[in-house]
Structures are given as structure tokens and as C-alpha cells.
C-alpha positions in Angstrom: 3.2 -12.0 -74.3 2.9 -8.3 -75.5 -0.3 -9.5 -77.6 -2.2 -10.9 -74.5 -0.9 -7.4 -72.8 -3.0 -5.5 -75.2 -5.7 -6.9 -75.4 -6.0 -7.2 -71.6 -5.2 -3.4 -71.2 -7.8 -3.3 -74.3 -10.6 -4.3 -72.0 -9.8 -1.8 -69.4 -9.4 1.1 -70.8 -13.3 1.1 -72.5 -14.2 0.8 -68.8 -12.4 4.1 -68.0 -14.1 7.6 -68.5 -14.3 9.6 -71.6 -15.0 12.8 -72.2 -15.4 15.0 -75.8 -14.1 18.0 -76.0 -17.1 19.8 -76.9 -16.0 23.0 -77.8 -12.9 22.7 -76.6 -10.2 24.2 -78.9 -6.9 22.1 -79.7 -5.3 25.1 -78.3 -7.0 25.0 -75.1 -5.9 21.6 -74.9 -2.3 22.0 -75.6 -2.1 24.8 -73.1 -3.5 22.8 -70.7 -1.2 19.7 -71.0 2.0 22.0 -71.1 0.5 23.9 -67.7 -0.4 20.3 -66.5 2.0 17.7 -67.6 0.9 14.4 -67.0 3.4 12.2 -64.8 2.6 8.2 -64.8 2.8 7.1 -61.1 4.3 3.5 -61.0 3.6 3.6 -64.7 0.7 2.8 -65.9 -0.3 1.4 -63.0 -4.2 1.5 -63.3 -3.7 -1.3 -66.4 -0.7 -2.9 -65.7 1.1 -4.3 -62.6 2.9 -1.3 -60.8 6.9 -0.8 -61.5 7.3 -3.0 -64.4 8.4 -2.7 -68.0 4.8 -3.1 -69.1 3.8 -0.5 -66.8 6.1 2.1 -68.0 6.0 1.2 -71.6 2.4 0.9 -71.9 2.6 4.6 -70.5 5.2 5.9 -72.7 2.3 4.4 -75.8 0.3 7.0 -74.1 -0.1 10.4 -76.4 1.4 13.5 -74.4 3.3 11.4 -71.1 6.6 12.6 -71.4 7.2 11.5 -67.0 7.1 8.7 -65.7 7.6 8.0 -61.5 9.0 5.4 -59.9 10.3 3.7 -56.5 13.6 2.4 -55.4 15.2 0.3 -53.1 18.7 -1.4 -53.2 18.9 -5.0 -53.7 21.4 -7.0 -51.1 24.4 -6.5 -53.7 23.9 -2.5 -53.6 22.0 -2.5 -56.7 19.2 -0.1 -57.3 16.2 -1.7 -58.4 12.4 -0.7 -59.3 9.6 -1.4 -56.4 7.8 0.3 -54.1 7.6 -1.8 -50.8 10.3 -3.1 -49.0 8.7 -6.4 -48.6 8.2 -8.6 -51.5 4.6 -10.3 -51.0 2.1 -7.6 -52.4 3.7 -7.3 -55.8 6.0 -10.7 -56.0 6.2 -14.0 -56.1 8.9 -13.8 -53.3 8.6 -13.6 -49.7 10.6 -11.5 -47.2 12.9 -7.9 -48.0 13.9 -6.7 -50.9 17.3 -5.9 -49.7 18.0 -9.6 -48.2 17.9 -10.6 -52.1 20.5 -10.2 -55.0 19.4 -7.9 -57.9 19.6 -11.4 -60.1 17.5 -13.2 -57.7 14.6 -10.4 -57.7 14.6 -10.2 -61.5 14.0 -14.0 -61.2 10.8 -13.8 -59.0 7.3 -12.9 -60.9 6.4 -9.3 -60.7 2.8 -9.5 -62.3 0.7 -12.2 -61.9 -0.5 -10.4 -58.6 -2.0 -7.9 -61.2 -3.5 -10.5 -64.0 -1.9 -13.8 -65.2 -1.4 -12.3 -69.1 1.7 -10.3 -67.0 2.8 -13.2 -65.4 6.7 -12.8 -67.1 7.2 -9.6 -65.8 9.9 -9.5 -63.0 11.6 -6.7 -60.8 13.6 -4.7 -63.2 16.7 -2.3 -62.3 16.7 1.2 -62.4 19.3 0.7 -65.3 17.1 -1.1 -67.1 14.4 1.3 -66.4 16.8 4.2 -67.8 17.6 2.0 -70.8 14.2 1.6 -71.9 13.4 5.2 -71.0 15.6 7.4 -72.4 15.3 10.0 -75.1 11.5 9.0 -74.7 10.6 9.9 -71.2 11.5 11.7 -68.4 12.0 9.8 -65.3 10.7 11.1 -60.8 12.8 8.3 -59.2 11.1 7.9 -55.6 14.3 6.6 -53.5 12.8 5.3 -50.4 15.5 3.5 -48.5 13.8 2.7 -45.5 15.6 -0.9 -45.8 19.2 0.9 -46.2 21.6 3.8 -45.3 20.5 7.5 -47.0 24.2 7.1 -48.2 24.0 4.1 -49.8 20.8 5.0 -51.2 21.7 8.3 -52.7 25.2 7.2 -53.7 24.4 4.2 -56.1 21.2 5.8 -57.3 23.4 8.6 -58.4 26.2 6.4 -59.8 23.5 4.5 -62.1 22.1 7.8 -63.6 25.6 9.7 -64.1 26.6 6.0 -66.2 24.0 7.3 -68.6 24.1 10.8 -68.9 21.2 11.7 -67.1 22.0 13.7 -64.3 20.5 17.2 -66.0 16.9 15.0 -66.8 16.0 13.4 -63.7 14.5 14.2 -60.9 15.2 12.2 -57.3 12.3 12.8 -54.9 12.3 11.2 -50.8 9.9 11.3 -48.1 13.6 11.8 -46.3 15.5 14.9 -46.3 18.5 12.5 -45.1 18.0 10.9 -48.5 18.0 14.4 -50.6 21.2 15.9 -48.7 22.8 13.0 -49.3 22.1 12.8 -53.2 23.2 16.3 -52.9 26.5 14.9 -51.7 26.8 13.2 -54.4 25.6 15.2 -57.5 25.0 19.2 -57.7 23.2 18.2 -61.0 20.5 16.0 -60.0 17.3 17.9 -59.6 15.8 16.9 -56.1 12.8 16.7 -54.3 10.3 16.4 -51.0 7.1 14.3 -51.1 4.9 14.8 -48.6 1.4 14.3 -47.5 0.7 17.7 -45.6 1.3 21.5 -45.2 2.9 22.9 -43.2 3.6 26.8 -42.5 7.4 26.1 -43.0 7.1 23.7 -46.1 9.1 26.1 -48.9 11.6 27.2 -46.4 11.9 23.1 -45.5 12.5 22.4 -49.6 15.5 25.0 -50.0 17.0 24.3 -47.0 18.3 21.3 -48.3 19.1 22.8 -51.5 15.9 21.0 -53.6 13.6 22.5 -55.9 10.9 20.4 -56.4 8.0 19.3 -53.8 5.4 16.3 -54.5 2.8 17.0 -52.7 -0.6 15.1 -52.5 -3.1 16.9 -54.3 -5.7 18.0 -51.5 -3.0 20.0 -49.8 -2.4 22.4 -52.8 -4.0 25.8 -52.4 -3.3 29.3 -54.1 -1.0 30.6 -51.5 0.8 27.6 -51.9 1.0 27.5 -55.3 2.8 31.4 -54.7 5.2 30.8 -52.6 6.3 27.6 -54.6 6.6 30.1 -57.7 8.3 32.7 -55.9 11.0 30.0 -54.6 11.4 28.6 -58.0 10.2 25.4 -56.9 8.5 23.1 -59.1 5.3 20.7 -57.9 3.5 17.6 -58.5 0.3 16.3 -57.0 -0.5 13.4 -56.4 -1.9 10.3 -56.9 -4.8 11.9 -58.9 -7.3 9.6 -60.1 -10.6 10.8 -60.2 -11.7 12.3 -63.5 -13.4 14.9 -61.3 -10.5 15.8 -59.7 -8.1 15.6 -62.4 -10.6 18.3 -64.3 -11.0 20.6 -61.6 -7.5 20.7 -60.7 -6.5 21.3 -64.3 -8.3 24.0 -64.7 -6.7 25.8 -62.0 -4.0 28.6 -63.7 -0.7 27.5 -62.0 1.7 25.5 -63.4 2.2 21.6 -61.8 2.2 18.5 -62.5 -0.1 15.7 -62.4 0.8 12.3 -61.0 -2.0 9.6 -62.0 -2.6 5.8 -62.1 -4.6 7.0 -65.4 -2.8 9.2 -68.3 -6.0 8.8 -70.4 -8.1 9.8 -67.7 -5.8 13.1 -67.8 -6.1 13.2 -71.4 -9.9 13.0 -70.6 -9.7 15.5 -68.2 -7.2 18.1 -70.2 -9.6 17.8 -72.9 -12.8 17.9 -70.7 -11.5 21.3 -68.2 -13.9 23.8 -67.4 -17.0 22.4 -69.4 
């Protein structure tokens, strides 16, 4: 299976775009990558079907992704498990909710054909699983979005399955809910957390500590200097995202302050670390 993967993912990556450094230094590089660092959304998820083992291990063969984010709802036995919709038909073989199904019966159902037939054995994995294959190698943003089940439930089994490894101190849970966040907080005062969202408002830093997080995911056209100051003087960390444009990815790592970049693409930020500023 993993040969027809490759040369699949092969094919696409000569389609995506590539540029030399031309002048720029190794150094410049590296400085950009570590003000930059390059988090896989969904995996890779420009080459491979979104939330999958082949996703997140084709990105983890990727030079310099060291983050990976990913989406979670809980399965009808309470079990955390690695999709982004709460339906199943866009990215499944199965019809219906995630959550009216057991975590056995949604790693049974075919997770990539959707994407390309060569991916047609990958299935709905757990976020156990996830951490299994992940750890020591990558660092993980878990998206927790619990639409389909209590904030409680949510936060408390998430929580549960990340303590059972040892990762509280390497993760970081991010939520469109604040509901979700206070109530990981509940449950952990080591788990890193954070708010995604799609805007900007005045209040936004004062709306992250209030519930005691440190981290905001933000989508990249809302980022602006002053924003980037108040997030430094909080001690808040950001991501952008989804960034997939080359141009953007370029112009937004040439900017000075530190963040992250979320992307379909990690060699299209390679690319674009390489290619900043020419």
C-alpha cells in the first residue's frame, strides 16, 4: 500500500511550486523556520486524505515539520477519535454522525478513497493512535470540536488520552469554544490551550487569558503588527492559518514576529522559508 502512496504523492508534489534559494544563506533559512515553524494542518492534507495515518506520516517525512494539527470528536463509546466533520459522508465511507458510531465501527469504514483509491485502507484512527505514532517525533495542535457532544465530555477524555501517554507538557488543545478550553482547564493545569478564530476583535487578547489560554489560531489575513504586540506582551503564542499560497506563505514569513504557520503544503513552506524576501 505505502509503495502506491508514494508514488501517488510522487506525482503531486512535481506539480507544486519550487523555489531556489538564490542567495539565500542556510542561516537565513534556519532563522526563518525557527521564527516560522511549519505546522501540518490535517497532515499532509494537500497529498493525502485529511486526518489519516498517511497524512500525518507523510508530513512527519517532511524535513523541518516538527507540528502537526488535527480534529476531534468523540465516538458513541466516549472515545476520542481523529476527523474533522461531525458527519461522516465527505471523508468516509459511512453515512450519518460520528458520535452515533463506536470507535471500532469508524476505524472499520474507509477513510481515503474519497481522496484517491491508492489510500483506500486508510480508516478513522483514534487520537491514541495518533499519539502513538507521533511521539518523540512530532508535536501534536489537537482541534477538539465537540459540536456533537458536551465541552465536558470533550475536554475530559481528550485529557485522559494524553495524560496515559505523558504528554500533557507537549500538546496543545485548541477550540473554536471557550466552553471547550475552561473545561480542559478543569481537567489539566498542564495542557497548553488555545482559541481559533476567524476574526479580530478589539477584545481578542483579553478574551484568550480570561480563560487562562495562551495560544490563539488565528486565520492568517487577520494578523497585523499591533496584533502581533499585544500577543507578545501577553505571552501568547499564534498560528495562522490555513496558508497555502506560496505567495502568501513568503510574504508572511518574512514578517519579523514570531508564529506559526499552518499549511496543507510543508514543502510549499519549505519553498517559501527558502524563497522570503527575494
Amino acid at each position: 500500500m505505502w509503495h502506491g502512496i508514494k508514488s501517488f504523492t510522487k506525482g503531486l508534489r512535481n506539480l507544486t511550486f519550487r523555489y531556489p534559494p538564490k542567495g539565500v544563506s542556510i542561516v537565513q533559512e534556519n532563522t526563518r523556520a525557527s521564527l516560522h515553524p511549519c505546522v501540518a494542518h490535517r497532515g499532509f492534507s494537500g497529498i493525502a486524505p485529511e486526518n489519516t495515518i498517511a497524512a500525518f506520516q507523510l508530513a512527519m517525512d517532511q524535513p523541518n515539520v516538527d507540528w502537526i494539527e488535527l480534529d476531534v470528536h468523540l465516538s458513541r463509546d466516549d472515545v476520542p477519535v481523529v476527523i474533522h466533520d461531525s458527519s461522516l459522508e465527505r471523508t468516509t465511507s459511512g453515512k450519518g454522525q460520528v458520535n452515533k458510531l463506536t470507535a471500532k465501527e469508524l476505524g472499520g469504514l474507509d477513510a481515503g478513497s474519497w481522496f484517491h483509491s491508492s489510500f483506500s485502507s486508510e480508516r478513522v484512527p483514534t487520537l491514541d493512535e495518533v499519539l502513538v505514532l507521533t511521539t518523540g517525533k512530532c508535536r501534536l495542535n489537537v482541534e477538539l470540536k465537540g459540536e456533537d457532544s458536551s465541552p465536558d465530555d470533550l475536554a475530559r477524555q481528550a485529557v485522559e488520552v494524553i495524560r496515559s501517554r505523558q504528554l500533557e507538557k507537549e500538546i496543545v488543545i485548541t477550540s473554536f469554544r471557550s466552553e471547550v478550553l475552561e473545561a480542559v482547564r478543569r481537567y489539566s493545569t498542564l495542557v497548553k490551550t488555545g482559541l481559533i478564530i476567524d476574526d479580530r476583535p478589539a477584545d481578542l487578547i483579553k478574551m484568550i487569558t480570561s480563560i487562562d489560554a495562551s495560544y490563539l489560531s488565528i486565520g492568517f489575513r487577520h494578523l497585523n503588527e499591533q496584533l502581533m504586540e499585544q500577543a507578545a506582551e501577553a505571552d501568547i503564542q499564534v498560528m495562522a492559518w490555513t496558508v497555502n499560497s506560496v505567495n502568501d506563505l513568503r510574504r508572511l514569513a518574512s514578517r519579523p514576529e514570531p508564529f506559526q504557520l499552518c499549511t496543507n503544503y510543508p514543502d510549499r513552506w519549505l519553498a517559501a522559508i527558502k524563497g522570503a524576501n527575494e
